[in-house]
PDB file of N, CA, C and O in Angstrom:
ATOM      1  N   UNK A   1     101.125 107.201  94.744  1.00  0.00           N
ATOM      2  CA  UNK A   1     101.842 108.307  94.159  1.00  0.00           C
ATOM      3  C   UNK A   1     102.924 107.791  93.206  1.00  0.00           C
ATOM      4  O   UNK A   1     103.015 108.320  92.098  1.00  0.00           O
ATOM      5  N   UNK A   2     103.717 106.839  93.538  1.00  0.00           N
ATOM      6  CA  UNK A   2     104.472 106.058  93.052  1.00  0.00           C
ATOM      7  C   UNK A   2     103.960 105.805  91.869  1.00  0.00           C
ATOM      8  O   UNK A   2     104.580 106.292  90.923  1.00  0.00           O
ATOM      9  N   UNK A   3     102.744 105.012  91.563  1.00  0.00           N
ATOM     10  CA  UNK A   3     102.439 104.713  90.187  1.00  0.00           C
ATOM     11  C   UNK A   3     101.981 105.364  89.667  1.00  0.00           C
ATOM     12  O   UNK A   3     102.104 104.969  88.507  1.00  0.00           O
ATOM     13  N   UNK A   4     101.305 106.458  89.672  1.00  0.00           N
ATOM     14  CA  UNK A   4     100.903 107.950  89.285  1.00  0.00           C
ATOM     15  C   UNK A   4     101.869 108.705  88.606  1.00  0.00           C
ATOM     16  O   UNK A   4     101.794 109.605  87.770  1.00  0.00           O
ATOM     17  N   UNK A   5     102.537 108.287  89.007  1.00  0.00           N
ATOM     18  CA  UNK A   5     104.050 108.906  88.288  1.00  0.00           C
ATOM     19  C   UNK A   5     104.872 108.029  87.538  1.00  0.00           C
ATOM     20  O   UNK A   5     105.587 108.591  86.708  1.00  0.00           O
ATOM     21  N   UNK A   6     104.950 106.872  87.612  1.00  0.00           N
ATOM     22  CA  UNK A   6     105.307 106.410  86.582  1.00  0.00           C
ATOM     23  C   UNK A   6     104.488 106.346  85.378  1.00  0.00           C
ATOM     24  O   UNK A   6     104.966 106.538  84.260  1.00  0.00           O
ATOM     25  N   UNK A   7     103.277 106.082  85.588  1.00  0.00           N
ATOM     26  CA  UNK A   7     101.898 106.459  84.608  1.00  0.00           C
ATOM     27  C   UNK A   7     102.404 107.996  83.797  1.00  0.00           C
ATOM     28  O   UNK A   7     102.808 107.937  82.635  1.00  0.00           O
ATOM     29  N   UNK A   8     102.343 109.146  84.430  1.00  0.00           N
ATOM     30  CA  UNK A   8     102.623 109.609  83.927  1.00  0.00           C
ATOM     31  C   UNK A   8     104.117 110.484  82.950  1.00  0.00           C
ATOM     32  O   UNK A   8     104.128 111.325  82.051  1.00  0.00           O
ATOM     33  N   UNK A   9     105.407 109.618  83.838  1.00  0.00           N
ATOM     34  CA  UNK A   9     106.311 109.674  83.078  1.00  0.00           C
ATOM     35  C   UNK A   9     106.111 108.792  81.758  1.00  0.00           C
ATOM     36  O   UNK A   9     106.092 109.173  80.588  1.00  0.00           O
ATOM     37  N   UNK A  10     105.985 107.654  82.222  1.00  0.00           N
ATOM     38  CA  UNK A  10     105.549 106.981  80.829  1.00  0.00           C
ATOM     39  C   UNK A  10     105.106 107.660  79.796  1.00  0.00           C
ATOM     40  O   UNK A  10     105.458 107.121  78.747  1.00  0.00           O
ATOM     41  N   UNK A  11     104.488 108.606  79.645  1.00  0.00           N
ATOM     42  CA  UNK A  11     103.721 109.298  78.711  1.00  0.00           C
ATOM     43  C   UNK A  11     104.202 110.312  78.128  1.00  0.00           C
ATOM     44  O   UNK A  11     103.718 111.043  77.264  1.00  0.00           O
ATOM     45  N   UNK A  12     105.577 110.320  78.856  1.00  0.00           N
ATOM     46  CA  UNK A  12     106.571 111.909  78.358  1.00  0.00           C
ATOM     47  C   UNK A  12     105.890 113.258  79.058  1.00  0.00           C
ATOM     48  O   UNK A  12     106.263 114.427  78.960  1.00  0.00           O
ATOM     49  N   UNK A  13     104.852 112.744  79.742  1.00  0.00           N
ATOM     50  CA  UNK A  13     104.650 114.150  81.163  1.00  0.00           C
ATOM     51  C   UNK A  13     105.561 114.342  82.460  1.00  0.00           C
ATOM     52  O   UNK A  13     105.552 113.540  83.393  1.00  0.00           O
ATOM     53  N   UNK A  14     106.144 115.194  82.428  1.00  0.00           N
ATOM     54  CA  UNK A  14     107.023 115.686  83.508  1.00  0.00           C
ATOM     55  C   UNK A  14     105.965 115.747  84.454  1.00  0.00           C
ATOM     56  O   UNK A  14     104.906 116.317  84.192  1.00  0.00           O
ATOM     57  N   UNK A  15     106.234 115.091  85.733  1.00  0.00           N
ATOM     58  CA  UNK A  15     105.451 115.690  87.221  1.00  0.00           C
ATOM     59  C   UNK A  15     106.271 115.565  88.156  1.00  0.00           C
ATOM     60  O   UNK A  15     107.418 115.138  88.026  1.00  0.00           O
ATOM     61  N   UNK A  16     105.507 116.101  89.667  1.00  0.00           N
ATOM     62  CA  UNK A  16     106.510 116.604  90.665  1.00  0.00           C
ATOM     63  C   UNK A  16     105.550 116.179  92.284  1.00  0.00           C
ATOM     64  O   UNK A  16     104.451 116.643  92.590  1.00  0.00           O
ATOM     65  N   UNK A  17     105.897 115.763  92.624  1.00  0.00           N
ATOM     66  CA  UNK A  17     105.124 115.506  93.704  1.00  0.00           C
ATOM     67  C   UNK A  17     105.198 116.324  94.869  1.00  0.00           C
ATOM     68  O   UNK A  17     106.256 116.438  95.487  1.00  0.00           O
ATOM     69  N   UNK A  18     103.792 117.098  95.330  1.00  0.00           N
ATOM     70  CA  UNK A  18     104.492 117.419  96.501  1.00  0.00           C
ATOM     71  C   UNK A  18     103.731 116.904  97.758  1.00  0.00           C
ATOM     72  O   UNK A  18     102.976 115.933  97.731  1.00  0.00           O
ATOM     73  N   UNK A  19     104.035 117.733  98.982  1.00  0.00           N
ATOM     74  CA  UNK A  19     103.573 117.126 100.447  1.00  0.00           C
ATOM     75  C   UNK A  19     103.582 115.339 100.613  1.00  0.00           C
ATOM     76  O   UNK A  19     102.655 114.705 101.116  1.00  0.00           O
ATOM     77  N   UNK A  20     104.480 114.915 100.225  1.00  0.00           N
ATOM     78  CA  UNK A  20     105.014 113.383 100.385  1.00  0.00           C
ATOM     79  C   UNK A  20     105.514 113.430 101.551  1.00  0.00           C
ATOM     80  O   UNK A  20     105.252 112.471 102.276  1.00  0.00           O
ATOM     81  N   UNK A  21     106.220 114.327 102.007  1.00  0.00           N
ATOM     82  CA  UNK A  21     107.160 114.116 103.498  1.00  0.00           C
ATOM     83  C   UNK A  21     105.674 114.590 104.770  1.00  0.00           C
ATOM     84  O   UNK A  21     105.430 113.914 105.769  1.00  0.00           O
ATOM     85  N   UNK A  22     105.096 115.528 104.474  1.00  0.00           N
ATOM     86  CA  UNK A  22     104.476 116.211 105.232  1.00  0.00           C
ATOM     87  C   UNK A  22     103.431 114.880 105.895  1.00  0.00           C
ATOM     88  O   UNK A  22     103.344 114.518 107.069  1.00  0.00           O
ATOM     89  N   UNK A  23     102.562 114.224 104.418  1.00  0.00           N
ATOM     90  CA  UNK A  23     101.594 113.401 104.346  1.00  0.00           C
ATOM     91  C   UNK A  23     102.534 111.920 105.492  1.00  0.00           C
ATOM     92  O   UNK A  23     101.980 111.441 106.481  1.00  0.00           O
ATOM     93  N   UNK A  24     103.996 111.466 104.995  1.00  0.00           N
ATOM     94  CA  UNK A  24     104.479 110.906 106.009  1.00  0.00           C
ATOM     95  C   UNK A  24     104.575 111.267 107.434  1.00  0.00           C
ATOM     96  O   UNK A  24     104.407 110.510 108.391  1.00  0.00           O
ATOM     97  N   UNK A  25     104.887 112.598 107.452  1.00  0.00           N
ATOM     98  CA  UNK A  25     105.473 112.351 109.323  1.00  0.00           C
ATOM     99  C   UNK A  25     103.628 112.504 109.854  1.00  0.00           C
ATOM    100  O   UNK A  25     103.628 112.622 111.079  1.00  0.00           O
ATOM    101  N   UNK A  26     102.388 112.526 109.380  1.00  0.00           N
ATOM    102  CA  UNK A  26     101.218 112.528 110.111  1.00  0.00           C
ATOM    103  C   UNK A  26     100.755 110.771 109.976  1.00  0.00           C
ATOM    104  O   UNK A  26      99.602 110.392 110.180  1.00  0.00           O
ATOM    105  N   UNK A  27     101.877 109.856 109.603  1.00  0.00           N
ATOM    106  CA  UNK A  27     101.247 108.295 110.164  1.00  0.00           C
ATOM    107  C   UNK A  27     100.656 108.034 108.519  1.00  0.00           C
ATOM    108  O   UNK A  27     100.402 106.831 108.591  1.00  0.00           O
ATOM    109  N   UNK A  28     100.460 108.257 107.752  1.00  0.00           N
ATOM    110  CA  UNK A  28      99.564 108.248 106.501  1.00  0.00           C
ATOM    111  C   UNK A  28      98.375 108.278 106.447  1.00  0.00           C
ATOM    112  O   UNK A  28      97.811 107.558 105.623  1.00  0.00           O
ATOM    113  N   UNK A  29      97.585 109.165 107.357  1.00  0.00           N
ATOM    114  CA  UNK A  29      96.063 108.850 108.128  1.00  0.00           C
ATOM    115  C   UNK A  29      95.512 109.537 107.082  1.00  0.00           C
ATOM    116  O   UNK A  29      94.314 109.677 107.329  1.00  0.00           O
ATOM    117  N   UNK A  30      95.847 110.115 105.868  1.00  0.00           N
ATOM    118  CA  UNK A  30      95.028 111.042 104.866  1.00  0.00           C
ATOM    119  C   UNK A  30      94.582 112.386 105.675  1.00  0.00           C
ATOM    120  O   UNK A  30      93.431 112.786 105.502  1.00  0.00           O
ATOM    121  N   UNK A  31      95.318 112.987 106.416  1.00  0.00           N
ATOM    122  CA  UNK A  31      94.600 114.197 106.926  1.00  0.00           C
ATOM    123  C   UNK A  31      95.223 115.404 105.697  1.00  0.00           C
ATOM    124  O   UNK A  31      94.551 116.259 105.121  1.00  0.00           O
ATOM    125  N   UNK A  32      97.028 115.071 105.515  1.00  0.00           N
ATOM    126  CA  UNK A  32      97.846 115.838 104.708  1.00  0.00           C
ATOM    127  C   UNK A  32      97.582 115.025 102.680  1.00  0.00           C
ATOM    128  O   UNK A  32      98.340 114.246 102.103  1.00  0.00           O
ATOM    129  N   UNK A  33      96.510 115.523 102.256  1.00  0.00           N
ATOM    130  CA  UNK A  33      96.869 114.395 100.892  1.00  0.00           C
ATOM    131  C   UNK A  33      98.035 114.869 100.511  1.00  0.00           C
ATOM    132  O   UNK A  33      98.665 115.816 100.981  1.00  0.00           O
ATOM    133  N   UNK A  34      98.419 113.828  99.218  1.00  0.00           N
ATOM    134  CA  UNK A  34      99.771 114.291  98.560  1.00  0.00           C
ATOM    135  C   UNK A  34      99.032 114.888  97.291  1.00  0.00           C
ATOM    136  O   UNK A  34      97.852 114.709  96.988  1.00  0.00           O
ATOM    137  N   UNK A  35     100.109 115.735  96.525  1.00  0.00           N
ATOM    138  CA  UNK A  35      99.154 116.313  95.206  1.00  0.00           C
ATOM    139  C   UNK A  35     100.407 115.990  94.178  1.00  0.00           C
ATOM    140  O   UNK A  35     101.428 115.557  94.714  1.00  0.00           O
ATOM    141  N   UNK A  36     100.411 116.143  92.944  1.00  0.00           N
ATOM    142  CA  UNK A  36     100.680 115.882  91.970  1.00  0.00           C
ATOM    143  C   UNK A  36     100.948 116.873  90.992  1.00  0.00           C
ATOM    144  O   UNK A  36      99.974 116.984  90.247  1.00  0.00           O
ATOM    145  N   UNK A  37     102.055 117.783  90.636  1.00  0.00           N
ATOM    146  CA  UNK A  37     102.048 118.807  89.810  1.00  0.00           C
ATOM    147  C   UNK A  37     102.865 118.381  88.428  1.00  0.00           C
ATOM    148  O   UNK A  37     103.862 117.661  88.419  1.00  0.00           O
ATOM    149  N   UNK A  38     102.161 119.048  87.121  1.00  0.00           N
ATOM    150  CA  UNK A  38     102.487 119.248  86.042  1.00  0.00           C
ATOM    151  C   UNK A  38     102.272 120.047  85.526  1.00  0.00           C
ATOM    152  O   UNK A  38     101.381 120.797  85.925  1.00  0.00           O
ATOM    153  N   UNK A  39     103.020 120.328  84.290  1.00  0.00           N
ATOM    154  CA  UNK A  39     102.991 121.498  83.434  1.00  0.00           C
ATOM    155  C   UNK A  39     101.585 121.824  83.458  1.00  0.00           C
ATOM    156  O   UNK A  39     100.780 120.941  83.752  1.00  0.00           O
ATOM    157  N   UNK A  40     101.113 123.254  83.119  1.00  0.00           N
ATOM    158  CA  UNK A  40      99.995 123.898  82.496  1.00  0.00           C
ATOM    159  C   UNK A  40      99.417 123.169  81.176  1.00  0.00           C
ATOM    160  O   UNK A  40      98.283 122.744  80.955  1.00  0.00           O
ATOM    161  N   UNK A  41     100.295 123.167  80.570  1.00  0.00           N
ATOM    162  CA  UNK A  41     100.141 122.360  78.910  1.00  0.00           C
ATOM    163  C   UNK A  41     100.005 121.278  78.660  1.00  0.00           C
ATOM    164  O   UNK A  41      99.546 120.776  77.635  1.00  0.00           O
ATOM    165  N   UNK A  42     100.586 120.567  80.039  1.00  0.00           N
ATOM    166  CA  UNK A  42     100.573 119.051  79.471  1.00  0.00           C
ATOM    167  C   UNK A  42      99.470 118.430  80.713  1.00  0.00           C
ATOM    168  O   UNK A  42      99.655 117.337  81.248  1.00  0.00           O
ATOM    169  N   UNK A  43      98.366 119.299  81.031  1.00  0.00           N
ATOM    170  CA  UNK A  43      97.625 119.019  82.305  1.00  0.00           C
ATOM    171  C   UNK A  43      96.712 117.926  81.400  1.00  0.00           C
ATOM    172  O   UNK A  43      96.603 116.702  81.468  1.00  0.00           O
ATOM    173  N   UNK A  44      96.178 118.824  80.621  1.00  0.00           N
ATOM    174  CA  UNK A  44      94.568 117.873  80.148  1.00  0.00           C
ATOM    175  C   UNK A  44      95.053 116.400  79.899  1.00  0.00           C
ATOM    176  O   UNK A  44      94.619 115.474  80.585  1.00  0.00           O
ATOM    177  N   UNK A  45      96.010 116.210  78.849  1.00  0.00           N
ATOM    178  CA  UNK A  45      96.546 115.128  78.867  1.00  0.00           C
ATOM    179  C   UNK A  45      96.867 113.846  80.098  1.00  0.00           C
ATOM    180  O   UNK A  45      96.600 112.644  80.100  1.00  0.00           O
ATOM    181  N   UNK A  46      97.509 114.675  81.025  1.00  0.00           N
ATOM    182  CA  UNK A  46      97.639 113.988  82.238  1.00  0.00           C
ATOM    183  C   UNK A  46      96.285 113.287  83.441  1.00  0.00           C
ATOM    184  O   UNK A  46      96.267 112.325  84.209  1.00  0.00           O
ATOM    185  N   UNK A  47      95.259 114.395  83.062  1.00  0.00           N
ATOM    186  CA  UNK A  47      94.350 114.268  83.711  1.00  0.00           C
ATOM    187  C   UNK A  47      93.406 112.584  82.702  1.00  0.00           C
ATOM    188  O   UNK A  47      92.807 111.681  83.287  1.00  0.00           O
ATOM    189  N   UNK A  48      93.578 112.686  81.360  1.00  0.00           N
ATOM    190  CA  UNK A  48      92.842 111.596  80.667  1.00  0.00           C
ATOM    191  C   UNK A  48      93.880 110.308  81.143  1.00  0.00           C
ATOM    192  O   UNK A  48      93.409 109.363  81.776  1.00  0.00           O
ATOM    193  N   UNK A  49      95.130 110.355  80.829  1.00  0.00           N
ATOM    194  CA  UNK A  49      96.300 109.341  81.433  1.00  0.00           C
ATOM    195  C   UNK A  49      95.549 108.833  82.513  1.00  0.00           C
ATOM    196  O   UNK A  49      95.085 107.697  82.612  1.00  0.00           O
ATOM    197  N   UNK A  50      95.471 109.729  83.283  1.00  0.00           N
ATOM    198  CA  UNK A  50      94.937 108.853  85.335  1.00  0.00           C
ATOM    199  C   UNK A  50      93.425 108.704  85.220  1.00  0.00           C
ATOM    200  O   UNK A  50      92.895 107.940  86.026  1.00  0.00           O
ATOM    201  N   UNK A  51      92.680 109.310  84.356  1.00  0.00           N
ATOM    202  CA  UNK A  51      91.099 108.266  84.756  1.00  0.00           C
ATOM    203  C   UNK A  51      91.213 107.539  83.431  1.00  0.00           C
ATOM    204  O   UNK A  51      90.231 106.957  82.972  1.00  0.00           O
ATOM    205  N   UNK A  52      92.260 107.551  82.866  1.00  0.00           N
ATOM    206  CA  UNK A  52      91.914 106.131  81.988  1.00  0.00           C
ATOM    207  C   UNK A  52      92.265 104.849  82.892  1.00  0.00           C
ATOM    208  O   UNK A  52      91.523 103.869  82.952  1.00  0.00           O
ATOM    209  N   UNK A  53      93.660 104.982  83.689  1.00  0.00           N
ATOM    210  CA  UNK A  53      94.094 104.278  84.590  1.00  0.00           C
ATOM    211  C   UNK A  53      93.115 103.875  86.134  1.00  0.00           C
ATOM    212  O   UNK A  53      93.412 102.985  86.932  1.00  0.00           O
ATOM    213  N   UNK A  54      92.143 104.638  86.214  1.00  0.00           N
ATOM    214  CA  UNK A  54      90.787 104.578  87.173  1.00  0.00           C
ATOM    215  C   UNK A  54      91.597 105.438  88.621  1.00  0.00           C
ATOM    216  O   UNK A  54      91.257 105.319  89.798  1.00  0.00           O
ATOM    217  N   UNK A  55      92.460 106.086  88.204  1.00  0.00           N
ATOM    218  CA  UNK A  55      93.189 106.825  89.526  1.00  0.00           C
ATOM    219  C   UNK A  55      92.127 108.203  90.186  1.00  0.00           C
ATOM    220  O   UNK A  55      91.693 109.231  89.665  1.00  0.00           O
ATOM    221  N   UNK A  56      92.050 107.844  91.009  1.00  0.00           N
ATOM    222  CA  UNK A  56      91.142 109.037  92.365  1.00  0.00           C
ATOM    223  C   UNK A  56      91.536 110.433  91.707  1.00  0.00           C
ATOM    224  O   UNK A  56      92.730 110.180  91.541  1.00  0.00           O
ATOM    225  N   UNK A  57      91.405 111.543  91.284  1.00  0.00           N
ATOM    226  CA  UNK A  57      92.116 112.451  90.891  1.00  0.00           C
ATOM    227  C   UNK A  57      91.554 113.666  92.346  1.00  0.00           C
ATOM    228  O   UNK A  57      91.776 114.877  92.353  1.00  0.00           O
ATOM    229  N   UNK A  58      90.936 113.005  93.259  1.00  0.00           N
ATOM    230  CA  UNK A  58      90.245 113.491  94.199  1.00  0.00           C
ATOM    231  C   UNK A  58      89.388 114.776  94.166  1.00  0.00           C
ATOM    232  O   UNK A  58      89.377 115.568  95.109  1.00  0.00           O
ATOM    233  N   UNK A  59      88.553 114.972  92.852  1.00  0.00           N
ATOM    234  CA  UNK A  59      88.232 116.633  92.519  1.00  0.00           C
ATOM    235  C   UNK A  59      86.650 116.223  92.639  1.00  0.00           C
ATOM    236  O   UNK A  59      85.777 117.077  92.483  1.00  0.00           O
TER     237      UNK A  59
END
């Protein structure tokens, strides 16, 4: 998540992370994923940013 976000600050995309705490207090077993929010406008962009980077976008 960490580099996901710097990836995409880098790029002048605002994002916001959420369920980070939730995904922690369950051990990090992947039951809670974490997700990743950005603007409406600046989505498509963001979405080419992370599979250029080979990031899971999990869809």
């Amino acid at each position: 998540m960490a580099f996901a976000s710097a990836l995409l600050e880098g790029e002048g995309i605002a994002c916001f992370a959420l369920d980070v705490n939730m995904s922690l207090l369950h051990g990090g077993i992947g039951a809670l994923p974490q997700r990743m929010m950005v603007r409406a406008d600046e989505y498509d962009r963001a979405v080419r940013v992370m599979r250029d980077n080979e990031i899971d976008l999990g869809q």
